[in-house]
C-alpha positions as CSV (number, residue, x, y, z in Angstrom):
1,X,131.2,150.5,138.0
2,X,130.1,148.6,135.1
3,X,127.9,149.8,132.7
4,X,124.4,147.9,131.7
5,X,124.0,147.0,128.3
6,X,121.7,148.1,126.0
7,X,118.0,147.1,126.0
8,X,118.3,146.3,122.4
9,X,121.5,144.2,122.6
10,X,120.1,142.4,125.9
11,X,117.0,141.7,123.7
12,X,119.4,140.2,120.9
13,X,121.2,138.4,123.2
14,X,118.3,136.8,124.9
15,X,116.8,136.0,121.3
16,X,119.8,133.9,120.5
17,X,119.9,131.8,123.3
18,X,116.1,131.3,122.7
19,X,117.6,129.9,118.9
20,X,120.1,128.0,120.5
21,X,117.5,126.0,122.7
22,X,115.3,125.6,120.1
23,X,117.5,124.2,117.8
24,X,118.8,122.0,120.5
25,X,115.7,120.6,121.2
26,X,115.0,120.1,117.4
27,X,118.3,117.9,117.4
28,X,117.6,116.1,121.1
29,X,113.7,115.7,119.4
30,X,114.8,113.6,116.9
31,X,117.8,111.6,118.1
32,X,115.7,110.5,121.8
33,X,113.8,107.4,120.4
34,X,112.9,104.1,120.7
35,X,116.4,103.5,119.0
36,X,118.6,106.0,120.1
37,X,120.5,108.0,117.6
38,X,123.8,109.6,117.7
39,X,123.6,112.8,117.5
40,X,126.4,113.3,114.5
41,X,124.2,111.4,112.6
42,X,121.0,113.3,113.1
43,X,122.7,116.7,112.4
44,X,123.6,114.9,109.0
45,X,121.0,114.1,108.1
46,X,118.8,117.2,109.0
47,X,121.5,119.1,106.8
48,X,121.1,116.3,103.9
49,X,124.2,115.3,104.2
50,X,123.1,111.6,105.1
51,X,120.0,110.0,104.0
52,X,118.0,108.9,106.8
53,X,114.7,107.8,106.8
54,X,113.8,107.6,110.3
55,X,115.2,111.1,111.0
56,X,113.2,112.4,107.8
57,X,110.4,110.7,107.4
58,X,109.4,109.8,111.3
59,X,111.2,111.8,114.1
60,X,111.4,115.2,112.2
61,X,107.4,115.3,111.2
62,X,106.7,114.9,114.6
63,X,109.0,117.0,116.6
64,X,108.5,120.1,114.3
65,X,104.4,119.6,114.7
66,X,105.3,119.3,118.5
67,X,107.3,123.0,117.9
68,X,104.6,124.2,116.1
69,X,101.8,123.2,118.3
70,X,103.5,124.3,121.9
């Protein structure tokens, strides 16, 4: 028989997926657009690797208020 895991590390588990989505979303969020962009280049530039002013300064303010609000 296997045994169930604990409620604690189910609740863990369950939290990091919820992450994962989020932050998947985030990324889809701002790279879905009128002008599609890849997705390399969005990660990029959310890390401020890449400067990127419709990422920063459009796509970003509105998908986090989106976050925020729902």
């Amino acid at each position: 028989m296997t045994q169930a895991l604990p409620l604690a590390l189910k609740r863990s588990l369950v939290f990091l997926w919820l992450v994962f989505l989020l932050l998947l979303a985030l990324v889809l969020g701002v790279a879905l657009g009128a002008v599609s962009l890849p997705v390399g280049e969005v990660v990029s530039a959310l890390l401020g690797l890449k400067e990127n002013p419709i990422v920063t300064e459009m796509r970003l303010p509105r998908v986090l208020g989106g976050m925020l609000v729902g």
